[in-house]
C-alpha positions in Angstrom: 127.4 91.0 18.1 123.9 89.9 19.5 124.8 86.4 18.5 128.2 86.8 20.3 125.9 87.9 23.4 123.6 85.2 23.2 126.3 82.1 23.0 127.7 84.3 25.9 124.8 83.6 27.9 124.6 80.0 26.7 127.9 78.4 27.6 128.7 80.7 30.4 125.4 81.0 32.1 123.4 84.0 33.5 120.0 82.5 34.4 118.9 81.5 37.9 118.6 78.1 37.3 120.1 75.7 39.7 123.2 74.0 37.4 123.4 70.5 36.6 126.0 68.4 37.6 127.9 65.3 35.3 128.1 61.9 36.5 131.5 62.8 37.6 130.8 65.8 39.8 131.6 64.1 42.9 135.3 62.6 41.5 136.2 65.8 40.2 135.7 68.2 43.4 136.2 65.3 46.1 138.9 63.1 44.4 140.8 65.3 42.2 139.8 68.5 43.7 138.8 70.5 40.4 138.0 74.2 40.5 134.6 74.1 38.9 132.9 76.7 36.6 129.3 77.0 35.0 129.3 76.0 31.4 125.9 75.5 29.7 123.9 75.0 32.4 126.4 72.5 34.3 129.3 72.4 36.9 132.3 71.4 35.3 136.2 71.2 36.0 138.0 73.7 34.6 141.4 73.5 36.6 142.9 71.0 39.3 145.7 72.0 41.9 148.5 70.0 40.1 148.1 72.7 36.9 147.8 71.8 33.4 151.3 70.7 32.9 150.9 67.7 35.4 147.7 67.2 33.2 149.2 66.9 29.9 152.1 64.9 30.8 149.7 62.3 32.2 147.5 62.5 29.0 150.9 61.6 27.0 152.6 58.7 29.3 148.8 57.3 30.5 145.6 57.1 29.5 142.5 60.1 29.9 139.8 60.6 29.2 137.3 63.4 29.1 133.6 63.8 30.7 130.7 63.9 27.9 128.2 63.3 30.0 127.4 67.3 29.9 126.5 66.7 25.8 123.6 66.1 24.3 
């Protein structure tokens, strides 16, 4: 349970300290207009207006590709 807790705390935040942002930040709330969440320690997309479905169609028929710039 305490470990549960304490990765909680870790990839959801609940310290005070101002969160990072990616290299992407800007693209993702001005461009594509992301809702963004905390997630260890950083802002990141979690949803954009067109829904998931939109999303995963263009994954299939296009090309993606996904932020790391939040890993170590």
């Amino acid at each position: 349970m305490r470990s549960t807790i304490l990765a909680s705390r870790f990839f959801f935040g609940t310290t005070n300290k101002p969160l990072l942002k990616t290299a992407l930040y800007d693209y993702h709330v001005n461009v594509l207009k992301g809702k963004m969440i905390e997630f260890a320690g950083y802002e990141m997309p979690v949803l954009y207006p067109d829904g998931v479905l939109k999303e995963h169609l263009h994954c299939r028929e296009n090309a993606s590709f996904f932020d790391v710039s939040h890993m170590g």
